[in-house]
C-alpha positions as CSV (number, residue, x, y, z in Angstrom):
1,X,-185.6,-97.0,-44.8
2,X,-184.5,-93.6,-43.5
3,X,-181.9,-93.3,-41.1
4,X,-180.4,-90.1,-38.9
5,X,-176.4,-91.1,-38.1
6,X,-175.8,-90.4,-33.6
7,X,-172.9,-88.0,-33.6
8,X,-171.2,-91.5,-31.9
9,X,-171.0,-93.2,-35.2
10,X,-169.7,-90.7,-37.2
11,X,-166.9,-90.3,-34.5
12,X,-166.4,-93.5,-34.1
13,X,-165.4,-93.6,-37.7
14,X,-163.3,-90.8,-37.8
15,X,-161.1,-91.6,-34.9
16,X,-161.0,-95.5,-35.6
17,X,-162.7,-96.4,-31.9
18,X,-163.0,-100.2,-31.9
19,X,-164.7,-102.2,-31.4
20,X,-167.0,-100.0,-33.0
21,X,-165.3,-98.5,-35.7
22,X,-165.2,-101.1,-38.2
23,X,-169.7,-101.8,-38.0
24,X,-169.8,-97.7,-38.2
25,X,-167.7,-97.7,-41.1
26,X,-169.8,-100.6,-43.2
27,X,-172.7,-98.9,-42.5
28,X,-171.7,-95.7,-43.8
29,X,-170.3,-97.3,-46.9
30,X,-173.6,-98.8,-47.6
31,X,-175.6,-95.2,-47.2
32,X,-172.8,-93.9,-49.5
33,X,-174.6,-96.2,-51.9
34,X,-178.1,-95.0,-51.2
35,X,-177.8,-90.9,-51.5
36,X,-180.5,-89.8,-49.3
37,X,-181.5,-92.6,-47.6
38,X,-179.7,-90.8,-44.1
39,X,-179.2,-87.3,-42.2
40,X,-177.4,-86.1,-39.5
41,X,-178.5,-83.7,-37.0
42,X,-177.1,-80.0,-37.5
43,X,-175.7,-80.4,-33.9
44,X,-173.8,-82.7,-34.2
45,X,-171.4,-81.3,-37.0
46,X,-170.1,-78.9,-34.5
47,X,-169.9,-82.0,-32.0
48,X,-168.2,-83.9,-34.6
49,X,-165.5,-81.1,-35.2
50,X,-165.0,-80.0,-31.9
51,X,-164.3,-83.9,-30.8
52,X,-162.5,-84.9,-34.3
53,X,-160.0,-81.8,-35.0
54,X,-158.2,-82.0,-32.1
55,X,-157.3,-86.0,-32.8
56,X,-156.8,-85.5,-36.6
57,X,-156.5,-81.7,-37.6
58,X,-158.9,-79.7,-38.6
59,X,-158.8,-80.0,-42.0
60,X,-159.2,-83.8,-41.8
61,X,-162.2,-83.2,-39.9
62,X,-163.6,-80.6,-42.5
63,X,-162.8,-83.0,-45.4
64,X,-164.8,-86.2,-43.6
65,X,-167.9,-83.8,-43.1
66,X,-167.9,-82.2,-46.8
67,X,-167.3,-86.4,-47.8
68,X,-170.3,-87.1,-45.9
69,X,-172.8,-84.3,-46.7
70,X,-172.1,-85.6,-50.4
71,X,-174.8,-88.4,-49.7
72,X,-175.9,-87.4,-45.9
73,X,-178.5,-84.7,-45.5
74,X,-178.5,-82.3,-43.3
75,X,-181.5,-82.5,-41.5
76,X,-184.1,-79.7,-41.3
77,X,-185.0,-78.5,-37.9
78,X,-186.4,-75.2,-36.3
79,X,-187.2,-73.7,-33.2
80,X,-190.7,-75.9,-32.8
81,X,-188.2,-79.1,-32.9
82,X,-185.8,-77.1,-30.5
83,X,-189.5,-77.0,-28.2
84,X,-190.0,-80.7,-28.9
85,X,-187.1,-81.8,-27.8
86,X,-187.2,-80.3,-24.5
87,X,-190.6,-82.3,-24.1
88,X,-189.3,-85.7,-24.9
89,X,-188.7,-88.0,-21.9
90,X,-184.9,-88.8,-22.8
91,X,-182.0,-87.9,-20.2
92,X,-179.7,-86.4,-22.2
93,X,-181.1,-83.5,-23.7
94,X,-178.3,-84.0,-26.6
95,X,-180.1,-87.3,-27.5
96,X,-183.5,-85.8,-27.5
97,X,-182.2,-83.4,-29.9
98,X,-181.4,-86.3,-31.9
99,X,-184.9,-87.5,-31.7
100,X,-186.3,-84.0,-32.6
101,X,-184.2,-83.8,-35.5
102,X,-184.8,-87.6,-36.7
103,X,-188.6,-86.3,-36.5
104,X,-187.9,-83.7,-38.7
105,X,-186.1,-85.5,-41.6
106,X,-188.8,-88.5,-41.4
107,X,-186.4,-91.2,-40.1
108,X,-187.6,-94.4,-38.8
109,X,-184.5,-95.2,-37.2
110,X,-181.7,-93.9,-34.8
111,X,-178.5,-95.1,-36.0
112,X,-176.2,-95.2,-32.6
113,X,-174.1,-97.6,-30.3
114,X,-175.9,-96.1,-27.1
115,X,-179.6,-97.6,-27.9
116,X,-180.0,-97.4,-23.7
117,X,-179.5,-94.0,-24.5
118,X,-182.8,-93.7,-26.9
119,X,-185.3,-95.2,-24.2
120,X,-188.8,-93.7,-24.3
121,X,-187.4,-92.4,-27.8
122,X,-190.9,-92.2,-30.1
123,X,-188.1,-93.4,-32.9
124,X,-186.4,-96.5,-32.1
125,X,-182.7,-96.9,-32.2
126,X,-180.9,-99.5,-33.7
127,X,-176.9,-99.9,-33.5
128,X,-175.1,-100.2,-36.9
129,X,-174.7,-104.0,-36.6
130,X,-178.1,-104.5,-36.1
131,X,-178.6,-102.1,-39.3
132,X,-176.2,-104.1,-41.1
């Protein structure tokens, strides 16, 4: 199964937000065990940082992103997913990015704690306890 990682849980991680933290954490320790089994949206590195340095310094926050993109893939998107996104019927045009780049790397599923958030999503979301 091939998963793209929500910007949420890779926060969530990196600044130790409970409760949902600790099911973020387990399921990125099991992906660090399966090397391309997940992606991440190119957005939401720059989310990440911009959210993560402040809290921890931005080294820490470079260090947890070169950590993860030794077993997370990037994934690759262009201006046709840019396009596609602004079709989908998701609120949040951020999340819709999501979609468009999950569509792009081939993932069945949405990794996220805001599966509301992914209604009318062509991918389904699942939160990282259900995952797990």
């Amino acid at each position: 199964m091939t998963l793209l990682l929500d910007t949420d849980i890779l926060i969530d991680v990196a600044l130790g937000r409970e409760p949902h933290a600790e099911a973020s954490g387990r399921l990125i320790d099991h992906l660090e065990r399966r090397p391309g089994s997940a992606f991440i949206a190119w957005h939401s590195v720059s989310t990440f940082y911009y959210l993560v340095a402040p809290a921890r310094g931005g080294g820490d926050a470079r260090t947890f992103i070169e950590e993860l993109t030794s077993f997370v893939d990037v994934a690759p998107t262009s201006t046709a997913d840019l396009r596609y996104a602004t079709r989908l019927p998701l609120a949040d045009f951020e999340d819709a990015m999501q979609v468009a780049a999950a569509t792009a790397c081939g993932a069945e599923i949405i990794a996220t704690r805001n599966v509301r958030d992914y209604e009318g999503s062509p991918i389904p979301a699942r939160t990282p306890a259900e995952l797990l």
